[in-house]
C-alpha positions as CSV (number, residue, x, y, z in Angstrom):
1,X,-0.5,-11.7,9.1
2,X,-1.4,-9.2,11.2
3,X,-5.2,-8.0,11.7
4,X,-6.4,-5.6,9.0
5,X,-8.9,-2.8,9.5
6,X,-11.0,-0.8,6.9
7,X,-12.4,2.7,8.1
8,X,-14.6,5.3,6.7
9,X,-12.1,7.2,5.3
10,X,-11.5,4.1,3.0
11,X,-7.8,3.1,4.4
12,X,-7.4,-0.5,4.7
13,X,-4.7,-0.5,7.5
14,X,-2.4,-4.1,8.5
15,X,-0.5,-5.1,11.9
16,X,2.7,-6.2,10.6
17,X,4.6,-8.6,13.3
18,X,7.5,-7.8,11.6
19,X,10.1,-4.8,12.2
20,X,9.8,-1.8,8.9
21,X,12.7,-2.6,7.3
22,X,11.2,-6.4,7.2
23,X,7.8,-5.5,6.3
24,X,9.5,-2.9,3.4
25,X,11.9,-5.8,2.2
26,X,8.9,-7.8,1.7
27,X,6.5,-5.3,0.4
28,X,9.5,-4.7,-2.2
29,X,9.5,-8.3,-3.0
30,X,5.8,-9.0,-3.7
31,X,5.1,-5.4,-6.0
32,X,8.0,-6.5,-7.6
33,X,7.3,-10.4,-8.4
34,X,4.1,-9.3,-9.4
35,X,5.7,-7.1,-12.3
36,X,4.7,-3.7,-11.1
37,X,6.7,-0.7,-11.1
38,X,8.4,1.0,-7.8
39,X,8.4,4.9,-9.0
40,X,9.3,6.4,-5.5
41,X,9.9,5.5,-1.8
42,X,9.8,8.5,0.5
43,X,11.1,8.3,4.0
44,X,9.2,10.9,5.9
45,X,11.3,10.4,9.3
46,X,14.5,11.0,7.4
47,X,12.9,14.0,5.7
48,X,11.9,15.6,9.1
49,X,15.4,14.9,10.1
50,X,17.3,17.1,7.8
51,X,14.7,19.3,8.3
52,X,15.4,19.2,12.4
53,X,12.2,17.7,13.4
54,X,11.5,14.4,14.8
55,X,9.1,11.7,13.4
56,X,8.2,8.3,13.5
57,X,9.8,5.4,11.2
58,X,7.6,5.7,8.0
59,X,8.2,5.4,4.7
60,X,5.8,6.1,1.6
61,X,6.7,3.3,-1.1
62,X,4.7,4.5,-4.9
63,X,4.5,1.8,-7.1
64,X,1.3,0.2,-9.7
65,X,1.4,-1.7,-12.8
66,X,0.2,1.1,-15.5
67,X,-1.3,-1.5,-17.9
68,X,-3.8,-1.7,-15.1
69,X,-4.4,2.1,-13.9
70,X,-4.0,3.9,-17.1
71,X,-7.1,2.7,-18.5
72,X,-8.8,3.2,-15.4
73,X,-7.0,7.1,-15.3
74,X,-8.7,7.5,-19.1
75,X,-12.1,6.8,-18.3
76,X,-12.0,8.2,-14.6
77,X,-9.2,11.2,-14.6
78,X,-9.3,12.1,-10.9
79,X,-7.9,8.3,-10.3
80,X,-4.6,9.9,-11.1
81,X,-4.8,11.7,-8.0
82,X,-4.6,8.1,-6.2
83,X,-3.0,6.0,-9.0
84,X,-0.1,4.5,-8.9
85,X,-0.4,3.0,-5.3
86,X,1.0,4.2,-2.0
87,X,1.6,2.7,0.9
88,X,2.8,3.7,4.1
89,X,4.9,1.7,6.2
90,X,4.9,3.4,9.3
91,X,5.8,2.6,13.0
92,X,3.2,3.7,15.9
93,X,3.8,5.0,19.7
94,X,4.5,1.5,20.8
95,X,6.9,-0.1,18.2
96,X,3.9,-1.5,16.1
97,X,4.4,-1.6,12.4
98,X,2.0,-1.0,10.2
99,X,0.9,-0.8,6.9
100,X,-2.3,1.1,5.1
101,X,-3.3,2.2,1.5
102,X,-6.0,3.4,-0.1
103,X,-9.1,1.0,-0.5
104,X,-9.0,0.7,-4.6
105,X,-12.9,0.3,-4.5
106,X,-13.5,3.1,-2.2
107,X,-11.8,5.3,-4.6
108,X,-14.1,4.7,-7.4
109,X,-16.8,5.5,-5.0
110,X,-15.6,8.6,-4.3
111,X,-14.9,9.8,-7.6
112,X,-18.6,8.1,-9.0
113,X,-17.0,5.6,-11.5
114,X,-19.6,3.9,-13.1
115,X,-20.4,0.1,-12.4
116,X,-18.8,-1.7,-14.9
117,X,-14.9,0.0,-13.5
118,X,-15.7,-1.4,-9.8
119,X,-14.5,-5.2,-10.7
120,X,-11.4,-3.7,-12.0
121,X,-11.0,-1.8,-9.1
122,X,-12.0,-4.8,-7.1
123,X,-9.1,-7.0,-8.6
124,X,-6.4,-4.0,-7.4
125,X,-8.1,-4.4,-4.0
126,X,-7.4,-8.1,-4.5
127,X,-3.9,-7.9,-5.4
128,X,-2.9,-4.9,-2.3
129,X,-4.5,-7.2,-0.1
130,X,-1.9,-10.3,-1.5
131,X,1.0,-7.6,-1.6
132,X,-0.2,-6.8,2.3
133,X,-0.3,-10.4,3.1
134,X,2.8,-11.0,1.6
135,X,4.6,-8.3,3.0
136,X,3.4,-8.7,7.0
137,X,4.7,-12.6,6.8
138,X,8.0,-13.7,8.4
139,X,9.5,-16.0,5.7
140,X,10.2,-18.9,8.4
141,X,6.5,-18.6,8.1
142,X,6.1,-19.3,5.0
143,X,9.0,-22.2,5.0
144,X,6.8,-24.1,7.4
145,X,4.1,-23.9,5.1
């Protein structure tokens, strides 16, 4: 896996040594074999395209597992401004791939969830970073293992 960054703003961002459409084949593999729900996937380069402007590969895939963030939406409304998870899969100036969400825990902070919500937002942290992992691994990789 690539090396993964955290920054104030609270976006955990991973290297990806694979090209997009490998790292978005295998970030549709792991939300999926983990049972959670893909509700959109946006390509913002093909977007500017129609719309005659030029962009960057990146694509905005929307997925989460509602038995998790619904009760977390009930007690803390303004999650449902950052539930379900996004992720963008996006290319940089120099062919790099990379991918960055939303730290799950940093959320909570920002919207003042009270204690007892931060392990459950902890385990959604847990379960990005696998899907990240996951997703920024060439399967020969994970053959030879």
């Amino acid at each position: 896996m690539g090396g993964a960054g955290r920054q104030e703003s609270g976006v955990i961002s991973v290297r990806s040594p694979l090209s997009l459409a490998e790292t978005i084949k295998n970030l549709l593999v792991a939300v999926e074999r983990r049972g959670m729900i893909v509700f959109a996937r946006i390509d913002h380069a093909k977007a500017a395209e129609e719309a005659g402007l030029r962009l960057r590969p990146a694509e905005l895939l929307v997925f989460g597992y509602p038995e998790a963030e619904a009760p977390l939406i009930a007690t803390v409304p303004l999650l449902g401004l950052d539930f379900p998870q996004r992720v963008l899969v996006r290319e940089d100036e120099h062919g790099g791939v990379w991918m960055s969400y939303n730290d799950p825990v940093w959320l909570g902070r920002r919207y003042g969830v009270n204690a007892d919500v931060i392990p459950k937002l902890e385990a959604i942290g847990s379960s990005l970073a696998g899907i990240a992992a996951e997703a920024t691994i060439a399967k020969s990789d994970i053959a030879g293992s």
